[in-house]
C-alpha positions, -999 to 999 in steps of 0.1 A, spaced: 717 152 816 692 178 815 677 188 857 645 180 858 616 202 872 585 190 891 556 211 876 524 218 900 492 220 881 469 249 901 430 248 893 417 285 896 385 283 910 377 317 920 357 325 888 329 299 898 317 307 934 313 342 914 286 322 883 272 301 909 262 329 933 227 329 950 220 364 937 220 351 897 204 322 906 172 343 925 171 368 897 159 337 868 125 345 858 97 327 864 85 303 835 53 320 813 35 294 835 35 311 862 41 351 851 16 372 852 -8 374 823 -5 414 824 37 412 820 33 387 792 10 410 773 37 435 781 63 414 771 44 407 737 39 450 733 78 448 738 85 431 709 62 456 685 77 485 695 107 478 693 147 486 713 145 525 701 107 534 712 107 508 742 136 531 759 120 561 747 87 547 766 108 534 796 83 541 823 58 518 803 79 492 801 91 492 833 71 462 850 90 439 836 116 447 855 122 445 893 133 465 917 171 460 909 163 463 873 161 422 869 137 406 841 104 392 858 99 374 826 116 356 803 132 363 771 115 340 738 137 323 714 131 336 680 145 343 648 136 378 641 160 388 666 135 412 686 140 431 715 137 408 747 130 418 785 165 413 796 180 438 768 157 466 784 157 456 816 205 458 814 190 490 800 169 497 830 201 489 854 226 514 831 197 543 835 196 539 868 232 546 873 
């Protein structure tokens, strides 16, 4: 008759605490709501121009960002797949490296 081994499940957790940190959660943007009308407009002149002439223009662009290089607006759900605030601002945080 074959022995018989006792097997101990283990849950990793050590992945979540990481997700669930207060820094992500303080860096969401505010809702359009409550953004300011001038980085909407921004946002909006984002989308025209484009991922190659927005990095070209960086300095321009730069308010949508904060400090740390974070999004102070949101991204819109389209279909055209445009350029949104956080692809320039991960560009933002990899220029300031």
């Amino acid at each position: 008759m074959p022995h018989k081994h006792p097997i101990l499940a283990i849950v990793l957790l050590s992945a979540a605490p990481a997700l669930a940190s207060p820094g992500r959660a303080a860096r969401k943007p505010p809702p359009d709501q409550q953004a300011p009308r001038a980085l909407i407009e921004l946002r909006a002149d984002l989308f025209g121009v484009g991922a190659e002439r927005a990095k070209q223009q960086m300095s321009r662009f730069r308010p949508l960002c904060d400090a740390d290089g974070y999004p102070l607006v949101g991204n819109v759900a389209g279909k055209g797949g445009v350029y949104q605030p956080s692809q320039f601002c991960a560009e933002v945080r990899k220029a300031g490296r």
